[in-house]
C-alpha distance (Angstrom), angle and dihedral (degrees) to the residues before:
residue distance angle dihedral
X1 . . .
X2 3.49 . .
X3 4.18 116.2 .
X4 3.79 108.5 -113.9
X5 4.28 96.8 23.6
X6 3.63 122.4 96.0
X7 3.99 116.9 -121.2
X8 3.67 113.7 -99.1
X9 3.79 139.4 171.7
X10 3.82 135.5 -94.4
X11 3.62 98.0 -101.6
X12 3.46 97.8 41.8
X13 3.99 80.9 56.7
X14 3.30 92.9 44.8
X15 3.63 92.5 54.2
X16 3.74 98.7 50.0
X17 3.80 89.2 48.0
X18 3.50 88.3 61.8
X19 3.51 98.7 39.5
X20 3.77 88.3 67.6
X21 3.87 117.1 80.8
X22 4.36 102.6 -127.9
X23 4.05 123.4 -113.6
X24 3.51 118.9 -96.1
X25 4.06 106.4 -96.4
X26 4.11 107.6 -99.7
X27 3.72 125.7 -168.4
X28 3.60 122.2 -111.7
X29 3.70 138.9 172.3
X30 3.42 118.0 -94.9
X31 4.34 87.3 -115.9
X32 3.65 82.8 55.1
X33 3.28 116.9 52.4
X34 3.63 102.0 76.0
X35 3.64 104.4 144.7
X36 3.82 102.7 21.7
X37 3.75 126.4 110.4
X38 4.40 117.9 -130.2
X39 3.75 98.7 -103.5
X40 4.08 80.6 -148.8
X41 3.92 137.9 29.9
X42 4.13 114.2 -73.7
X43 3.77 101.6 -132.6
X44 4.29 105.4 -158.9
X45 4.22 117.5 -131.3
X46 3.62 91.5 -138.0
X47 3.79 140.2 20.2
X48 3.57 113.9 -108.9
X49 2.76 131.8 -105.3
X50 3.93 90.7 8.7
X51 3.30 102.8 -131.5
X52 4.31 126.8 81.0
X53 4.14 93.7 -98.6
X54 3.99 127.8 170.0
X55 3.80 121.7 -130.3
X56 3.80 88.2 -141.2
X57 3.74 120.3 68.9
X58 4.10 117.8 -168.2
X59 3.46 145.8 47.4
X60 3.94 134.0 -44.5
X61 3.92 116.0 -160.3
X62 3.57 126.4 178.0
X63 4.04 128.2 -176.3
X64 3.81 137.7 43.7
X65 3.82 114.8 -27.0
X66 3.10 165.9 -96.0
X67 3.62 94.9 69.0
X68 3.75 120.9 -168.0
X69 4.30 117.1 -151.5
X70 3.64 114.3 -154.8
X71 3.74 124.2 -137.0
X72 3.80 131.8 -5.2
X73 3.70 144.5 -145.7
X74 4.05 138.5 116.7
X75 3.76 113.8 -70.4
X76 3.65 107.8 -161.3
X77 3.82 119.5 -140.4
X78 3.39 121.7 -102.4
X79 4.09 89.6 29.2
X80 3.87 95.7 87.7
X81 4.16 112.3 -150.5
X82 4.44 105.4 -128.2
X83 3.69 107.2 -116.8
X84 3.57 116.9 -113.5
């Protein structure tokens, strides 16, 4: 909450925020431009990391249990395991 402004609700926010036209974009030094928004989408050089990687890490299991996982150990990504 900002000091000084009464509380109000999302849409009323909402509302306001669209009531008011936007800024003309400006261009700013990376070092400076704390604070501002990208008046257009930011398009990255290079995947990364650059290698295919999952944002999961573990083990899915489906079916009657008790299952029992063989083996162990760190598998690094980008150094895919064979499948046996």
């Amino acid at each position: 909450m900002t000091a000084g402004l009464p509380p109000t609700d999302w849409e009323k926010a909402r509302a306001a925020a669209r009531a008011v036209p936007a800024l003309p974009p400006v261009a700013r030094d990376l070092g400076d431009a704390l604070g501002h928004a990208l008046a257009e989408p930011l398009t990255a050089l290079t995947d990364l990391p650059p290698f295919d990687t999952s944002a999961m890490d573990g083990w899915a299991v489906a079916g009657p249990g008790p299952w029992r996982l063989d083996g162990s150990g760190v598998l690094a990504g980008g150094q895919p395991e064979p499948l046996r």
